[in-house]
N, CA, C and O atoms as a CHARMM CRD file, in Angstrom:
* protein
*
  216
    1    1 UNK  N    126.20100 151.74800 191.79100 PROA 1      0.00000
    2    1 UNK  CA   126.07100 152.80300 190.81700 PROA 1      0.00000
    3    1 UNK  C    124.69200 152.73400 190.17500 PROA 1      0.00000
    4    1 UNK  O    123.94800 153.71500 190.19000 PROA 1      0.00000
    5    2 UNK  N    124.26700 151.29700 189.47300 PROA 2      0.00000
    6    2 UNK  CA   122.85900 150.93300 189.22000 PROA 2      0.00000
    7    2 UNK  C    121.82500 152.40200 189.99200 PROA 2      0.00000
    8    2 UNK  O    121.38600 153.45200 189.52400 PROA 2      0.00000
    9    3 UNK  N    121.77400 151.69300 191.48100 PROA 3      0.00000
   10    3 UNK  CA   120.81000 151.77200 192.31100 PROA 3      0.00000
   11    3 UNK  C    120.71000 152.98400 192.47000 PROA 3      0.00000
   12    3 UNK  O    119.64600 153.58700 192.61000 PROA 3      0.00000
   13    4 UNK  N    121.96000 153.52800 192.46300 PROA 4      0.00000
   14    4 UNK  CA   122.35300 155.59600 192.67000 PROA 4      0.00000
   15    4 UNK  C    121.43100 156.43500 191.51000 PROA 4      0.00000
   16    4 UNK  O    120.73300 157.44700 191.43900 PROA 4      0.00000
   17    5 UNK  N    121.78700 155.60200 190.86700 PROA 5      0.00000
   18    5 UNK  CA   120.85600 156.23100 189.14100 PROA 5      0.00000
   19    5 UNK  C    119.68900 155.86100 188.51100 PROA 5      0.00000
   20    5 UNK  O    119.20800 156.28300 187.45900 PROA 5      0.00000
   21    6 UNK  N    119.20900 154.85200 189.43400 PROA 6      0.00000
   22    6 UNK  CA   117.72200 154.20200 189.27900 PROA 6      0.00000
   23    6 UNK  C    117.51800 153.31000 188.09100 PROA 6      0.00000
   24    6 UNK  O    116.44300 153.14900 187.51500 PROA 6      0.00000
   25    7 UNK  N    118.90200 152.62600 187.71900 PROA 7      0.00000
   26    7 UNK  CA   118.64100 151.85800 186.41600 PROA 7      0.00000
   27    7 UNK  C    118.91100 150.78700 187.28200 PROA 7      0.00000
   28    7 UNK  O    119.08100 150.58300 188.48400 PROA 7      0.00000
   29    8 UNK  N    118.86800 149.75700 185.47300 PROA 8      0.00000
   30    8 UNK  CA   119.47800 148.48500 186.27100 PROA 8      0.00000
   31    8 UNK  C    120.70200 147.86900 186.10100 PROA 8      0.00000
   32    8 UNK  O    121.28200 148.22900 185.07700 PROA 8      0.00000
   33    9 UNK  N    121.33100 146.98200 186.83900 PROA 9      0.00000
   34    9 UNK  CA   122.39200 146.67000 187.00700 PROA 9      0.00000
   35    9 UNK  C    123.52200 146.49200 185.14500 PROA 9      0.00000
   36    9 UNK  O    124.65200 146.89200 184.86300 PROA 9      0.00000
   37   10 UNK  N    122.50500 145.74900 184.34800 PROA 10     0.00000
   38   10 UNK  CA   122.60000 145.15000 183.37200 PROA 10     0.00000
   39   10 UNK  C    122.76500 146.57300 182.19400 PROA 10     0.00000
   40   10 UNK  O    123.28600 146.59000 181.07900 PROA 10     0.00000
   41   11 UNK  N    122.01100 147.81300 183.07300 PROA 11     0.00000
   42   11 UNK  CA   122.02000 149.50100 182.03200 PROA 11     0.00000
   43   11 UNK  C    123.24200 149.82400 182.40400 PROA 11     0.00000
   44   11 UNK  O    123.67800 150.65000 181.60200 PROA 11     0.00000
   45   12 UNK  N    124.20900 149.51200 183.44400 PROA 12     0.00000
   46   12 UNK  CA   124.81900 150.10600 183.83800 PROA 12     0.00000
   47   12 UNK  C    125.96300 149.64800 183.40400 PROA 12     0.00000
   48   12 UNK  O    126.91300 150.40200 183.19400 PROA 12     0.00000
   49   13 UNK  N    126.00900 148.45700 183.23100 PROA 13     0.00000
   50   13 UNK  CA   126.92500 147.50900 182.62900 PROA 13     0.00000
   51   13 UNK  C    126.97000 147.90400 181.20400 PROA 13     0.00000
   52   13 UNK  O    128.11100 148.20800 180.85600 PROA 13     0.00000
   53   14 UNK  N    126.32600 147.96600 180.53500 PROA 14     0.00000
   54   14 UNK  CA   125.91200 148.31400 179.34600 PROA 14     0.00000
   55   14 UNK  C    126.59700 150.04300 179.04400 PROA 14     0.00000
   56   14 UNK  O    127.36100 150.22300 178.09500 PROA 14     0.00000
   57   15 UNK  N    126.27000 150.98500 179.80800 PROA 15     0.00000
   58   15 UNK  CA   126.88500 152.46600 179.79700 PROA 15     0.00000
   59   15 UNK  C    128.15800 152.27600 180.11100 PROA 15     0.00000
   60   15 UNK  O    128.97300 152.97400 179.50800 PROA 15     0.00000
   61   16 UNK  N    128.64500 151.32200 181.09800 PROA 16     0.00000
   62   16 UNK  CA   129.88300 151.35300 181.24200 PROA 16     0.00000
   63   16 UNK  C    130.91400 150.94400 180.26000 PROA 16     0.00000
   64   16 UNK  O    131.84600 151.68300 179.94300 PROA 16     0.00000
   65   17 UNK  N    130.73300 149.76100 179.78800 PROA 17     0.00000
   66   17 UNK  CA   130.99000 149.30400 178.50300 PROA 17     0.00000
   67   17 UNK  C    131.04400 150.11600 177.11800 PROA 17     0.00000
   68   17 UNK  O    132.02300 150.08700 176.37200 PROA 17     0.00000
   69   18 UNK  N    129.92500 150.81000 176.87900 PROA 18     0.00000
   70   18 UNK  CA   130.49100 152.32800 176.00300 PROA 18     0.00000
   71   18 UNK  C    131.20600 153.74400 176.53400 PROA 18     0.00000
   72   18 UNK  O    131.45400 154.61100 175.69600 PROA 18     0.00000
   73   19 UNK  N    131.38200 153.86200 177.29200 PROA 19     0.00000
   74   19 UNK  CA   132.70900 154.42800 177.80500 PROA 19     0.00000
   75   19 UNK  C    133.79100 154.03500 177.85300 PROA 19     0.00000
   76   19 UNK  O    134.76200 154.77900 177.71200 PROA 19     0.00000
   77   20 UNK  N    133.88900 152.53000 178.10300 PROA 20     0.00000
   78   20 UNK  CA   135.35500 152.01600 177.76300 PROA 20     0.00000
   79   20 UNK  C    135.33600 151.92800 176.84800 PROA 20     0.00000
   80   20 UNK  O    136.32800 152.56300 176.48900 PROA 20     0.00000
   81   21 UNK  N    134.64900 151.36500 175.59400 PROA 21     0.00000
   82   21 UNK  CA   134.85100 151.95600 174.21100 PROA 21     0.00000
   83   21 UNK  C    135.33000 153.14800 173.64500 PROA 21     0.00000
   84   21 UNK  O    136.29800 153.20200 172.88600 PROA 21     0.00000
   85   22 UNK  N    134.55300 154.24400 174.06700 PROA 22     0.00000
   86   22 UNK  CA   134.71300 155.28800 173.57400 PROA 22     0.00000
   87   22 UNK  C    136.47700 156.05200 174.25700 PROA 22     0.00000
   88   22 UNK  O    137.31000 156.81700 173.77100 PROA 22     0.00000
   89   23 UNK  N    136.36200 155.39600 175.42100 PROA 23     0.00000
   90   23 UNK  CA   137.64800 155.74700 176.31900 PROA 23     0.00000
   91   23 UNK  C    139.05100 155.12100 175.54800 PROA 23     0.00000
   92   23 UNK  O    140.19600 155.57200 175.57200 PROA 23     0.00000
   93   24 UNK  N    138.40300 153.66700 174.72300 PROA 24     0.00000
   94   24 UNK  CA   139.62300 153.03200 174.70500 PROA 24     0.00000
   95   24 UNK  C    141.02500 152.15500 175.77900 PROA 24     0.00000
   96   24 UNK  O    142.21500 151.84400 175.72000 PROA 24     0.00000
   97   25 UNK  N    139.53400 152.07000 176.91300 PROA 25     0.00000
   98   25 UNK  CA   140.10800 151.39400 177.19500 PROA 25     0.00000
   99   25 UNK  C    139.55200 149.89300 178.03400 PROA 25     0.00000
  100   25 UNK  O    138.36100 149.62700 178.19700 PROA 25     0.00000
  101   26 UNK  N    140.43400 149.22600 178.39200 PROA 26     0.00000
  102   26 UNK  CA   139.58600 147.83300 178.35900 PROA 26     0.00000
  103   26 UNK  C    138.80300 147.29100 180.38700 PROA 26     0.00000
  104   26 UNK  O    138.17100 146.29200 180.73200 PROA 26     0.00000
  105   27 UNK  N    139.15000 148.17700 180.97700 PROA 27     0.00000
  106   27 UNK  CA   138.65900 147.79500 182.28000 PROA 27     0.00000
  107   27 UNK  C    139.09200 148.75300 183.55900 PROA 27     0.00000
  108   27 UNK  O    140.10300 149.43000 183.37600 PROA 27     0.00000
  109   28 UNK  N    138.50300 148.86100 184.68300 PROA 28     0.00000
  110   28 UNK  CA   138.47900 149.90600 185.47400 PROA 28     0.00000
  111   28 UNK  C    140.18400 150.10000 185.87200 PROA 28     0.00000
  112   28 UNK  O    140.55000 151.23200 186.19000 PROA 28     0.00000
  113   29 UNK  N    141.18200 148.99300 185.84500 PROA 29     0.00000
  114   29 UNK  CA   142.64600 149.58800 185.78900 PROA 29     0.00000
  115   29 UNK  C    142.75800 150.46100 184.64000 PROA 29     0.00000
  116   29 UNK  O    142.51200 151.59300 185.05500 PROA 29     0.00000
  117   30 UNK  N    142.99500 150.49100 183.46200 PROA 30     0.00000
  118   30 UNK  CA   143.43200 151.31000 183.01400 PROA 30     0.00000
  119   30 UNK  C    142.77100 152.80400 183.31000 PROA 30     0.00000
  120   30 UNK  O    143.46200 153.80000 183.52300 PROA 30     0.00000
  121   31 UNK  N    141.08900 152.79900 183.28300 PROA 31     0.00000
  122   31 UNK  CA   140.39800 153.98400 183.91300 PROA 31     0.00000
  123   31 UNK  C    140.99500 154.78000 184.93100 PROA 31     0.00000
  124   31 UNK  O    140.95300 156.01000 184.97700 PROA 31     0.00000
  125   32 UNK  N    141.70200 153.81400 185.96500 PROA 32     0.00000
  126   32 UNK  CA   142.16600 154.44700 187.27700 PROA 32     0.00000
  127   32 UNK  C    143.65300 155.14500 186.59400 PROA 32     0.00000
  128   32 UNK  O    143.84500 156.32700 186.88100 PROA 32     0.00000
  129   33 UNK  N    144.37400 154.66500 185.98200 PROA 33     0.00000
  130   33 UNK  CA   145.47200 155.05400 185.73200 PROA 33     0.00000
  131   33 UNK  C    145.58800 156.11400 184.47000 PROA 33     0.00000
  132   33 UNK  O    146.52800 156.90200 184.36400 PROA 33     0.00000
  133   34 UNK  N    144.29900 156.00200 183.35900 PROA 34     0.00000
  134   34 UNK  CA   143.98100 157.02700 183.12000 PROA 34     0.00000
  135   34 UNK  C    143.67700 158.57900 183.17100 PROA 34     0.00000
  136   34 UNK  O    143.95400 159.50400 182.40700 PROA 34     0.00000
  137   35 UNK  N    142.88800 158.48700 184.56500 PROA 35     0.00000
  138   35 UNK  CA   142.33100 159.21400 185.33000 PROA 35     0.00000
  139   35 UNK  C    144.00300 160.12000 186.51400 PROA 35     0.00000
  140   35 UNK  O    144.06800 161.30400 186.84700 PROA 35     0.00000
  141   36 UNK  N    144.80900 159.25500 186.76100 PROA 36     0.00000
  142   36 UNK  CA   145.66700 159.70300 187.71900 PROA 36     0.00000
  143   36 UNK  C    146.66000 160.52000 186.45800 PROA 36     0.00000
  144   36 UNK  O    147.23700 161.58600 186.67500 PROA 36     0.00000
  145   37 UNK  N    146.71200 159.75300 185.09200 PROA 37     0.00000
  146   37 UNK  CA   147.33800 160.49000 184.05400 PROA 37     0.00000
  147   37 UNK  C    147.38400 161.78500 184.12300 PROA 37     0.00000
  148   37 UNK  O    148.32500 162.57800 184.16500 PROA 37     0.00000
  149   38 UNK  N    145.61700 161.97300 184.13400 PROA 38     0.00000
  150   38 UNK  CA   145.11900 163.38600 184.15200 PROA 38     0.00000
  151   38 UNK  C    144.93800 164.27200 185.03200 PROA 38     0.00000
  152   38 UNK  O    144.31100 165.33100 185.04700 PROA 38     0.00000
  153   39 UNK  N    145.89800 163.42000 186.16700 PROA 39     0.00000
  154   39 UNK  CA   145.86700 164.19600 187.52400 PROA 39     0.00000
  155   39 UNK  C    144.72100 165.20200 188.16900 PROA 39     0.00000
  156   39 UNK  O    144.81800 166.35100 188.59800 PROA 39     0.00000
  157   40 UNK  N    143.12200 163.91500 188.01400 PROA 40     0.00000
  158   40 UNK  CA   142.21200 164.11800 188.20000 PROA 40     0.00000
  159   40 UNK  C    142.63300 163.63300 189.78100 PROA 40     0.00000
  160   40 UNK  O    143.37300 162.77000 190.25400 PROA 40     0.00000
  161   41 UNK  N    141.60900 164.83100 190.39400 PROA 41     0.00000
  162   41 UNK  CA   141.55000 164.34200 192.39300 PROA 41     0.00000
  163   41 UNK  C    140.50000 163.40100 192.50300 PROA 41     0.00000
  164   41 UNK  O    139.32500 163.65100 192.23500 PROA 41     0.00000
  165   42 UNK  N    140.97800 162.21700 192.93500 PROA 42     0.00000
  166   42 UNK  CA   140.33200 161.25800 192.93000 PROA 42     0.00000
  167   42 UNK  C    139.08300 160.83100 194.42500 PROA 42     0.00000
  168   42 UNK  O    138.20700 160.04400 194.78200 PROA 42     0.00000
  169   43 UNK  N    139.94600 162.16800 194.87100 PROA 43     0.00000
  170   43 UNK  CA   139.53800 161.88000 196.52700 PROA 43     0.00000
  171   43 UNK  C    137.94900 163.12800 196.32900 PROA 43     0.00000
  172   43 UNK  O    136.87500 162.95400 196.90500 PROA 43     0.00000
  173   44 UNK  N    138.18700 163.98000 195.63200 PROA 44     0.00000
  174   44 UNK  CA   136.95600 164.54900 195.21800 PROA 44     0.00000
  175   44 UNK  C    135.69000 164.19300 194.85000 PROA 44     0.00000
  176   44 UNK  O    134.84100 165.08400 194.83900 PROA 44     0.00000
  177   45 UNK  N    135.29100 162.75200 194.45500 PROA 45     0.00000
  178   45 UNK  CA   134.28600 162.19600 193.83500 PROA 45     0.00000
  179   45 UNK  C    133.68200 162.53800 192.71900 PROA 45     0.00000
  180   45 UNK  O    133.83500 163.72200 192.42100 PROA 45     0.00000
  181   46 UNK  N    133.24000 162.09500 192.21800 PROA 46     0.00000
  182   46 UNK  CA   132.40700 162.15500 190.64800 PROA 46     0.00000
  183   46 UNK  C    132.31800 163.44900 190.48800 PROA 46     0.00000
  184   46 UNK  O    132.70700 163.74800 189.36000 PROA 46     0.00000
  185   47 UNK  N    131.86900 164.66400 191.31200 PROA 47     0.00000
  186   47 UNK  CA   132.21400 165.78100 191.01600 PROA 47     0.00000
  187   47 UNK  C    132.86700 166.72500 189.78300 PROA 47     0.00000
  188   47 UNK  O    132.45400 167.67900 189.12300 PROA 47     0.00000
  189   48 UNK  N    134.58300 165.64100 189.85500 PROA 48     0.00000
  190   48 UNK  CA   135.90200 166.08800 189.79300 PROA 48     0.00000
  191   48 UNK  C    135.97400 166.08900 188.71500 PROA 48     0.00000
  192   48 UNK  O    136.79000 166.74800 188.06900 PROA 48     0.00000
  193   49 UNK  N    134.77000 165.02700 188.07800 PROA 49     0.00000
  194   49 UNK  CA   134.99000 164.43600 186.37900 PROA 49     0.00000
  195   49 UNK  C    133.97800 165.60400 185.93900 PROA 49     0.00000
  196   49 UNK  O    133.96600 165.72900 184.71500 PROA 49     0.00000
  197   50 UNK  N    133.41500 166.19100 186.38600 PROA 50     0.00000
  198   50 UNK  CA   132.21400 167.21300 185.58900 PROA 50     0.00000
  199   50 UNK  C    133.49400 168.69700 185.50900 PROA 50     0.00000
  200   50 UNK  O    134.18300 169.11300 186.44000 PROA 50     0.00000
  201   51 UNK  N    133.45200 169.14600 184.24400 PROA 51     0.00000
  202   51 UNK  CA   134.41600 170.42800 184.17000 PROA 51     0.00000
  203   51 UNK  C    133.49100 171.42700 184.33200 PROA 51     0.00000
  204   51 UNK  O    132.28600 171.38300 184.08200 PROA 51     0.00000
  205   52 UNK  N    134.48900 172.81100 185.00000 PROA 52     0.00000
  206   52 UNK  CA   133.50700 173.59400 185.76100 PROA 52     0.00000
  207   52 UNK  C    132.44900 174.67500 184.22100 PROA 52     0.00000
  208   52 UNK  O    132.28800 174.38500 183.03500 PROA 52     0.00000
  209   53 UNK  N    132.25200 175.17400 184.55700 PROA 53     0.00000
  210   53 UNK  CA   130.61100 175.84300 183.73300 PROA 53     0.00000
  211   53 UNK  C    131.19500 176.94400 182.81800 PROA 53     0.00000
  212   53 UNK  O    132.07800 177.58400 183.39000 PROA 53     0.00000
  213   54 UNK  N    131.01300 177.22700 181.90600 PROA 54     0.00000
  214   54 UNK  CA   132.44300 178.28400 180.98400 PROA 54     0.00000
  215   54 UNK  C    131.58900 179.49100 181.34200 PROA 54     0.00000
  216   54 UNK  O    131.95200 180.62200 181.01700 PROA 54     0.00000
């Protein structure tokens, strides 16, 4: 993910970490099960998480 976005490993760690904050929640399980909550398509890719354009 780092390398995809041209930061570094340690920025990424760091962004990720305030999203689970802000998400409330504590590590990529609950994210995943979060995410299936919201009966987000998972098979879609990062895409899926951007809502479409009003």
């Amino acid at each position: 993910m780092a390398q995809e976005l041209s930061i570094s490993v340690q920025t990424a760690s760091k962004h990720r970490g305030s999203i689970f904050t802000k998400l409330g929640i504590d590590n990529e399980v609950d994210l995943y099960k979060m995410l299936l909550a919201a009966e987000v398509n998972l098979d879609a890719g990062p895409a899926a998480l951007v809502p479409p354009a009003s």
